[in-house]
PDB file of N, CA, C and O in Angstrom:
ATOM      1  N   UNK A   1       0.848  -1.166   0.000  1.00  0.00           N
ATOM      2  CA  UNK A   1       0.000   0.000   0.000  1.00  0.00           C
ATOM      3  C   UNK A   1       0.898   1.235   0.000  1.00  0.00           C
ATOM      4  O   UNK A   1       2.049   1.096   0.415  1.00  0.00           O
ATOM      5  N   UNK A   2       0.424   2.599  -0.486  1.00  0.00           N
ATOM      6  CA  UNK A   2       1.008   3.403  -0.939  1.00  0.00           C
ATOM      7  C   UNK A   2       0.435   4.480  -0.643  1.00  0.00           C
ATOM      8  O   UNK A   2      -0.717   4.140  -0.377  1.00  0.00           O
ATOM      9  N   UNK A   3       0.547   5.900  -0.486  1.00  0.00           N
ATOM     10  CA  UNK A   3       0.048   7.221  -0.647  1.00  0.00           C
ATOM     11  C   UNK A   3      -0.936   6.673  -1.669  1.00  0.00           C
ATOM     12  O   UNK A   3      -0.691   5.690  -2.369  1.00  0.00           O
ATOM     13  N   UNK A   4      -2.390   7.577  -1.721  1.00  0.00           N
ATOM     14  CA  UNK A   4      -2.847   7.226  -2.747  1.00  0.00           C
ATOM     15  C   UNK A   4      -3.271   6.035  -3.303  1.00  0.00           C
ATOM     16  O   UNK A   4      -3.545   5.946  -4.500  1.00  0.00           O
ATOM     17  N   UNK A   5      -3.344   5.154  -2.563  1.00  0.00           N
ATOM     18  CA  UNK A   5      -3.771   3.406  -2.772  1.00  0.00           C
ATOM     19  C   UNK A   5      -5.374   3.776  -2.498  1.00  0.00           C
ATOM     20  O   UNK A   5      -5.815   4.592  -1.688  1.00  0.00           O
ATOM     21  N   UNK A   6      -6.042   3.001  -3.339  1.00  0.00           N
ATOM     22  CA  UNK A   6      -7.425   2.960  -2.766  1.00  0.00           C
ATOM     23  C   UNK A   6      -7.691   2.211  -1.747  1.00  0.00           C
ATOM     24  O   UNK A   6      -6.865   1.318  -1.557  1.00  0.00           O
ATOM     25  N   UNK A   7      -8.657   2.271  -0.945  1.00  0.00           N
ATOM     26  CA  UNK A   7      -9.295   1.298   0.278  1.00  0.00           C
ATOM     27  C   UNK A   7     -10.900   1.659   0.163  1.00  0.00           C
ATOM     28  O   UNK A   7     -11.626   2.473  -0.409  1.00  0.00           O
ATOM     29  N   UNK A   8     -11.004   0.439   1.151  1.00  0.00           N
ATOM     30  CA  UNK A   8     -12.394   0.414   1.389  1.00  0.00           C
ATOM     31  C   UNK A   8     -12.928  -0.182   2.878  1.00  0.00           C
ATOM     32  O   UNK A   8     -12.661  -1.246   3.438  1.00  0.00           O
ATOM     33  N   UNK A   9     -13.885   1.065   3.331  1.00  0.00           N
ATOM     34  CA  UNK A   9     -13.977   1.769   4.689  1.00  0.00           C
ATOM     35  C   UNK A   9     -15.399   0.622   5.091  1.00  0.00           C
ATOM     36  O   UNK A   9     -16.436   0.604   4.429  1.00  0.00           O
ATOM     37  N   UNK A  10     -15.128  -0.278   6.317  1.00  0.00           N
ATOM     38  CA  UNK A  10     -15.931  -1.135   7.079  1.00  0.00           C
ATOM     39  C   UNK A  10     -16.400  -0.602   8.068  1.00  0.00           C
ATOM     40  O   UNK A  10     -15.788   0.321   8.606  1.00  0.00           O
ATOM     41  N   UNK A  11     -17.343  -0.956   8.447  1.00  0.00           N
ATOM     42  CA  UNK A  11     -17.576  -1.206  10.338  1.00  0.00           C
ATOM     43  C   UNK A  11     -17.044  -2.242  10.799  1.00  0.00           C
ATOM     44  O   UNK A  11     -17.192  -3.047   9.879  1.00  0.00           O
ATOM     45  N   UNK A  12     -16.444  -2.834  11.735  1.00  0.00           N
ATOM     46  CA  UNK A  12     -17.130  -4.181  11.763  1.00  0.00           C
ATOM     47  C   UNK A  12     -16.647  -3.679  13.725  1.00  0.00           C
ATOM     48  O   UNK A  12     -15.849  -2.870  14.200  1.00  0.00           O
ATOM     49  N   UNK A  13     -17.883  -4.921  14.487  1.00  0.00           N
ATOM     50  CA  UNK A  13     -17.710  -4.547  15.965  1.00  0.00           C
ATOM     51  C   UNK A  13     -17.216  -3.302  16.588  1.00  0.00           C
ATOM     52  O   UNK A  13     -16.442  -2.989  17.492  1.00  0.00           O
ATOM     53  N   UNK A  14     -18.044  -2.678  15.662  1.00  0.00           N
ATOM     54  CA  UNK A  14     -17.468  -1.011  16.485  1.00  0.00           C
ATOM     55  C   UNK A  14     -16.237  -0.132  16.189  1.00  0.00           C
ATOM     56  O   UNK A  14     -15.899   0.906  16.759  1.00  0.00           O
ATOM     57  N   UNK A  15     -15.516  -0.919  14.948  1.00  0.00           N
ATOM     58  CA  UNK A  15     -14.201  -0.644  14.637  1.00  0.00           C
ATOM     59  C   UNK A  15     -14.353  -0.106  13.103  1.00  0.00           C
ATOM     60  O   UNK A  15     -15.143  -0.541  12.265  1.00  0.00           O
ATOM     61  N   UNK A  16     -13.311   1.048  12.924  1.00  0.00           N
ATOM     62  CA  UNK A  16     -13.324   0.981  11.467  1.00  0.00           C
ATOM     63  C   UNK A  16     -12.703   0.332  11.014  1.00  0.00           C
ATOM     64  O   UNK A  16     -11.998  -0.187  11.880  1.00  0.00           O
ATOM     65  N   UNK A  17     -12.375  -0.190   9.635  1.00  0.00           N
ATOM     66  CA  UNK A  17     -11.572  -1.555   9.204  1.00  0.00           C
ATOM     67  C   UNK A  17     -11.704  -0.903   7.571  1.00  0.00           C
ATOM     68  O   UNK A  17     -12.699  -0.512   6.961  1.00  0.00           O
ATOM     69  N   UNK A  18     -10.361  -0.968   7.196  1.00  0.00           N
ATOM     70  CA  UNK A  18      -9.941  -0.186   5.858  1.00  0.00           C
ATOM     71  C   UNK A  18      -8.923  -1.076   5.456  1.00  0.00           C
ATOM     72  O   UNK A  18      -7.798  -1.409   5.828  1.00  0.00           O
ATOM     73  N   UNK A  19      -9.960  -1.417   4.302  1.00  0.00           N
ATOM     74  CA  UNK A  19      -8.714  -2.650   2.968  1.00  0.00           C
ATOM     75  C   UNK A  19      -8.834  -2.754   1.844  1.00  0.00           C
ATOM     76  O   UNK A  19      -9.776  -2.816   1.054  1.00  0.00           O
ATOM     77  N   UNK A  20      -7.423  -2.779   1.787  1.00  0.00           N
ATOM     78  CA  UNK A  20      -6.850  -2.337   0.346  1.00  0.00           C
ATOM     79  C   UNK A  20      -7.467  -2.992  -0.797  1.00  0.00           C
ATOM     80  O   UNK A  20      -7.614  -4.213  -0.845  1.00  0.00           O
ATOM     81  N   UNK A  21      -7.951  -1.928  -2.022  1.00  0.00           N
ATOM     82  CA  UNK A  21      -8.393  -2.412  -2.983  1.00  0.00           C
ATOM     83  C   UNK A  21      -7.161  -3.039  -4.218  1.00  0.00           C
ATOM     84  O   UNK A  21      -6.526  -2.479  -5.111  1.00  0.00           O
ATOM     85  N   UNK A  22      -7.217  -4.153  -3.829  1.00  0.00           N
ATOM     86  CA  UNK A  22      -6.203  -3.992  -5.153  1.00  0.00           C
ATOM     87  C   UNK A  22      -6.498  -3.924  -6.546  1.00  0.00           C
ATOM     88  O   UNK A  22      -7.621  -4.328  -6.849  1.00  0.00           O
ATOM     89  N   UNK A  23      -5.841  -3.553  -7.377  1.00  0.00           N
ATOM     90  CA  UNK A  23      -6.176  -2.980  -8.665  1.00  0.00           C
ATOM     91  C   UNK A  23      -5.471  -4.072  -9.985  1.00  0.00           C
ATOM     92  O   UNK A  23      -4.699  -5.005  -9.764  1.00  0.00           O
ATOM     93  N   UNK A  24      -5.688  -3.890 -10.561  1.00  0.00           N
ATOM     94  CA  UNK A  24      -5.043  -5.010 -11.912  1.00  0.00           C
ATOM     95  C   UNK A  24      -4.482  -3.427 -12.338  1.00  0.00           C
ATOM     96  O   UNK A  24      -5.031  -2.326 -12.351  1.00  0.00           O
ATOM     97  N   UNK A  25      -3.015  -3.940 -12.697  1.00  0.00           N
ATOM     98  CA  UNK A  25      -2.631  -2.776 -13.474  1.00  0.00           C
ATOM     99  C   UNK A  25      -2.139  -3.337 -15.182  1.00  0.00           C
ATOM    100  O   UNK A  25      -2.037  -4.478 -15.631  1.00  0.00           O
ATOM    101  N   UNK A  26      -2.006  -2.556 -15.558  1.00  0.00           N
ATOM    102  CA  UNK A  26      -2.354  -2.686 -17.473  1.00  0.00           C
ATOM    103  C   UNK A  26      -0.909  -2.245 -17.530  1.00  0.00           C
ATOM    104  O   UNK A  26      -0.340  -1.899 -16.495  1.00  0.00           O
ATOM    105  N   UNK A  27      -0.272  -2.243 -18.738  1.00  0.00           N
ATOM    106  CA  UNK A  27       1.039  -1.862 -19.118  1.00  0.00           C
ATOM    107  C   UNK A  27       0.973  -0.281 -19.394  1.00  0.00           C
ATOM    108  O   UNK A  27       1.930   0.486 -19.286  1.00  0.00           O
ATOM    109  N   UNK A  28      -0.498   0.105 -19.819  1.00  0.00           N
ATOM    110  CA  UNK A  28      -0.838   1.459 -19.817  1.00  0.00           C
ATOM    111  C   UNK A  28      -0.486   2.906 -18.727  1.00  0.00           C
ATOM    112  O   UNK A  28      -0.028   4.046 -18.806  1.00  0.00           O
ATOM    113  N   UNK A  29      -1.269   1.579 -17.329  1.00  0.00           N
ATOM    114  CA  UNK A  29      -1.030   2.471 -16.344  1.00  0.00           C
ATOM    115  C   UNK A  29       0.671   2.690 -15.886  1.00  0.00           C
ATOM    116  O   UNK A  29       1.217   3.769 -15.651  1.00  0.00           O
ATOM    117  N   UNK A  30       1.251   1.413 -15.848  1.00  0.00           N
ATOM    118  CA  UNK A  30       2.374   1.709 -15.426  1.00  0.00           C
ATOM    119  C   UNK A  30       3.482   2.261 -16.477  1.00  0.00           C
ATOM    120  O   UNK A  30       4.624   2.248 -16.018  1.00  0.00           O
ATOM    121  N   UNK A  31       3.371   2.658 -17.571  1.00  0.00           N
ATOM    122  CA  UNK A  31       3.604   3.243 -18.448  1.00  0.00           C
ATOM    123  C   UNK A  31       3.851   4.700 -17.738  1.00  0.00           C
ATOM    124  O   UNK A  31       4.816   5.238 -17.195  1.00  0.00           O
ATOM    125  N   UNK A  32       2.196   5.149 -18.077  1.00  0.00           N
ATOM    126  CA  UNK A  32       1.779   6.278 -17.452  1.00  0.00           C
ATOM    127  C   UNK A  32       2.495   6.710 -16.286  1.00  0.00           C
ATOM    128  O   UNK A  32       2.485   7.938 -16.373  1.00  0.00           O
ATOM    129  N   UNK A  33       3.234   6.320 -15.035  1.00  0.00           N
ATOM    130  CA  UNK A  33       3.485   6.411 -14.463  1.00  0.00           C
ATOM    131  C   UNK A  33       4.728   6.492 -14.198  1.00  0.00           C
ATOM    132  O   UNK A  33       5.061   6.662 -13.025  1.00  0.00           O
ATOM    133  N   UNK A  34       5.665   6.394 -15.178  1.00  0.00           N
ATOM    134  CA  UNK A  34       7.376   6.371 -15.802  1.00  0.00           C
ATOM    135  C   UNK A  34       7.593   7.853 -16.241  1.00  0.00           C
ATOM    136  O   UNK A  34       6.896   8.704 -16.793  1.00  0.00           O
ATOM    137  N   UNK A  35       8.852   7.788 -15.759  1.00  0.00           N
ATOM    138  CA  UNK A  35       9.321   9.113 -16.317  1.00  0.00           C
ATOM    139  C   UNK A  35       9.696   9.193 -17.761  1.00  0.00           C
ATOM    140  O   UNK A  35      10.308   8.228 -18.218  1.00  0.00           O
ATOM    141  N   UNK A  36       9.495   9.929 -18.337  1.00  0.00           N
ATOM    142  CA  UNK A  36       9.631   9.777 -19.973  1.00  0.00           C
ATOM    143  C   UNK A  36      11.014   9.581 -20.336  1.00  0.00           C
ATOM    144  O   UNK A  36      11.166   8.564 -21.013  1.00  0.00           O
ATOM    145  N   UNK A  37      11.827  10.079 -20.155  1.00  0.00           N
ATOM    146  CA  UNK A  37      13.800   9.538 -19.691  1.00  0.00           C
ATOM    147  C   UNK A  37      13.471   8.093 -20.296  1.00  0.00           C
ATOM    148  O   UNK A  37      13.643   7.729 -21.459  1.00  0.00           O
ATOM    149  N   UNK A  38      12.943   7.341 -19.194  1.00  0.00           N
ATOM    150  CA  UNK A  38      13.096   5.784 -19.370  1.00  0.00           C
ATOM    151  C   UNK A  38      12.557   5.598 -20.872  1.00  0.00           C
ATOM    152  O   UNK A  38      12.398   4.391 -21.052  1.00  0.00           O
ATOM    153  N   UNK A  39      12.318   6.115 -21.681  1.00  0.00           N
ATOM    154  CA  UNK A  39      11.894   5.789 -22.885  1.00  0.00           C
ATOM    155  C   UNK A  39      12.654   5.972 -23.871  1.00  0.00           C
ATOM    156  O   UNK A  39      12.345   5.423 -24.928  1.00  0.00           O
ATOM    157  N   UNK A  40      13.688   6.677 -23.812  1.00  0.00           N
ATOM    158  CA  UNK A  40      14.524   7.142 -24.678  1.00  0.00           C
ATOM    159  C   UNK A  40      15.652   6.173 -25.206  1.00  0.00           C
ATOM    160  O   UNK A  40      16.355   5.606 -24.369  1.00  0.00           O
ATOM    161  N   UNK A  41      15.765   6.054 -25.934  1.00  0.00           N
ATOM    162  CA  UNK A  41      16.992   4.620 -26.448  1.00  0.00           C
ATOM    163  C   UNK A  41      18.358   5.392 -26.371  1.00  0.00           C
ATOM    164  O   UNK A  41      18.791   6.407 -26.917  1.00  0.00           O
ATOM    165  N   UNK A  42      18.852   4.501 -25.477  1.00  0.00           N
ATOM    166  CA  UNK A  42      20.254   4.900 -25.265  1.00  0.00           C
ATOM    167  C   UNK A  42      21.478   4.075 -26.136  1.00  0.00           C
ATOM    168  O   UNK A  42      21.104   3.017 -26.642  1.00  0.00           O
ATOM    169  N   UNK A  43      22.798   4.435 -26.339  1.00  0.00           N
ATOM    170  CA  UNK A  43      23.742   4.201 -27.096  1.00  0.00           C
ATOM    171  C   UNK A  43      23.726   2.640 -27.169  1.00  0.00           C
ATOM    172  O   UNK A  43      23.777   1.987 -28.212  1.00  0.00           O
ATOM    173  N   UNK A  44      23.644   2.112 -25.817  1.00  0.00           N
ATOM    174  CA  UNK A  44      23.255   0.784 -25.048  1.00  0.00           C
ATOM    175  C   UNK A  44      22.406  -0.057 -25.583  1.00  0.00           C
ATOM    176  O   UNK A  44      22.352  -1.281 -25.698  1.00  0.00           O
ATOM    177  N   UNK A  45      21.523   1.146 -25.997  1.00  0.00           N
ATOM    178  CA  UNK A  45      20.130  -0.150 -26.196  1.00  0.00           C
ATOM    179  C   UNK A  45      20.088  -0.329 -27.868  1.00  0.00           C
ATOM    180  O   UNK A  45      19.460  -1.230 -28.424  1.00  0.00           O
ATOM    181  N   UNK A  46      21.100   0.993 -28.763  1.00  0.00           N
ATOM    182  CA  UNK A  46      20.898   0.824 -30.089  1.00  0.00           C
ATOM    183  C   UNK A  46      22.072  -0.308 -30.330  1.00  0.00           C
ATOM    184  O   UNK A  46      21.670  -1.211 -31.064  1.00  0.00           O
ATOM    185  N   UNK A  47      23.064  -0.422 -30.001  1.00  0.00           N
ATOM    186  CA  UNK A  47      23.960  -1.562 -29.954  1.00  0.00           C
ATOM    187  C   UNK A  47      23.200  -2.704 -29.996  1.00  0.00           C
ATOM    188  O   UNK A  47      23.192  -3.616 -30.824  1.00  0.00           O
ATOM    189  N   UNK A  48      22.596  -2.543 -29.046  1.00  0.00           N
ATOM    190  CA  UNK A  48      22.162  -4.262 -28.685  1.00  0.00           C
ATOM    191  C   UNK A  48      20.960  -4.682 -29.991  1.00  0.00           C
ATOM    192  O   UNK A  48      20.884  -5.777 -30.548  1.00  0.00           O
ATOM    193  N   UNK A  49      19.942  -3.253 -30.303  1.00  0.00           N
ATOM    194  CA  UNK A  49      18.995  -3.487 -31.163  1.00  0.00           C
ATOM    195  C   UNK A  49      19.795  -3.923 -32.748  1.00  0.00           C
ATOM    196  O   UNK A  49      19.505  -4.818 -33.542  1.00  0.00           O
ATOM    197  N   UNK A  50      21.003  -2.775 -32.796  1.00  0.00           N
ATOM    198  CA  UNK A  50      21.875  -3.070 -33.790  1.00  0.00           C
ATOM    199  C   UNK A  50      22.184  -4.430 -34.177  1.00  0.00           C
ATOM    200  O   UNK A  50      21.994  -4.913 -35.294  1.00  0.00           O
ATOM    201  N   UNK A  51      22.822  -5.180 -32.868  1.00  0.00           N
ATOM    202  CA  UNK A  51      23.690  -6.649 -33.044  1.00  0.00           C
ATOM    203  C   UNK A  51      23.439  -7.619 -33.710  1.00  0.00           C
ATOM    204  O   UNK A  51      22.307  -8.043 -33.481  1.00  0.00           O
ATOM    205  N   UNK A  52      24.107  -8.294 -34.601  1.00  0.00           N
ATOM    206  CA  UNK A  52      24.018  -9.390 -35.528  1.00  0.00           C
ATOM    207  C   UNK A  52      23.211 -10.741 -34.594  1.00  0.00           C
ATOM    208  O   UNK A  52      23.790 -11.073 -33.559  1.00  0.00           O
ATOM    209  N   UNK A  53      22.271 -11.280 -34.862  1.00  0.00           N
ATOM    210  CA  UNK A  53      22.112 -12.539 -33.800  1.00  0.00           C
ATOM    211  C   UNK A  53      22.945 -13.477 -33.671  1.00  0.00           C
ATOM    212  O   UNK A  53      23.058 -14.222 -34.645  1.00  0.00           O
ATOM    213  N   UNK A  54      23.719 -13.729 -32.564  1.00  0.00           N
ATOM    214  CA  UNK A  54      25.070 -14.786 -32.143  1.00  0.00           C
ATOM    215  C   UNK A  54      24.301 -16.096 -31.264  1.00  0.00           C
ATOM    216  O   UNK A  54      24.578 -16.564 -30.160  1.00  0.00           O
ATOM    217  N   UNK A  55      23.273 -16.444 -32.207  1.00  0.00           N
ATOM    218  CA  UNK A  55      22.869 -17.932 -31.911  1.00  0.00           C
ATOM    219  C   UNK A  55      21.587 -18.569 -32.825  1.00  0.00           C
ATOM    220  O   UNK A  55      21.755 -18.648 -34.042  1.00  0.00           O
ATOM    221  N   UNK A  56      20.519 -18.949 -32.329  1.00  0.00           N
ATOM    222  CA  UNK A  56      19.744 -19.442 -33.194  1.00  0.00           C
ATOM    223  C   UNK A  56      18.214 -18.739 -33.091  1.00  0.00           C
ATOM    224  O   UNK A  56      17.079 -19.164 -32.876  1.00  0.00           O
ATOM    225  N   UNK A  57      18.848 -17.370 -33.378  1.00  0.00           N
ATOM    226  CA  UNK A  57      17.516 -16.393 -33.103  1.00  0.00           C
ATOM    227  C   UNK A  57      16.694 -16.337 -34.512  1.00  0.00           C
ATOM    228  O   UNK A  57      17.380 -16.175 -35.521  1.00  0.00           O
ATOM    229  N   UNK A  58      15.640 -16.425 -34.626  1.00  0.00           N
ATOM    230  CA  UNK A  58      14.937 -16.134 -36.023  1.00  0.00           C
ATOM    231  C   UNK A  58      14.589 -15.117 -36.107  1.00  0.00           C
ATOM    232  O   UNK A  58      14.024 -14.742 -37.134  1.00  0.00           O
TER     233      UNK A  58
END
């Protein structure tokens, strides 16, 4: 649970009782939630996209 997590507010025996909704997250949301930086192709990642396949990749 997190800042900002949803819950959901009970009675039960006189008590309040608050639990966590959990959520299905999508590649969307956690997308959404990345700093745009992480998206950027680095020298690193064009190398590797570059590289000849050194096995039995199709």
């Amino acid at each position: 649970m997190r800042v900002g997590s949803k819950l959901k507010l009970s009675i039960k025996d006189n008590k309040i009782v608050l639990t966590p909704i959990e959520e299905k997250l999508s590649l969307e949301v956690l997308f959404a939630g990345s700093p745009r930086e992480c998206f950027k192709v680095t020298l690193e990642d064009r190398e590797w996209i570059d590289a000849k396949p050194t096995g039995k990749e199709v």
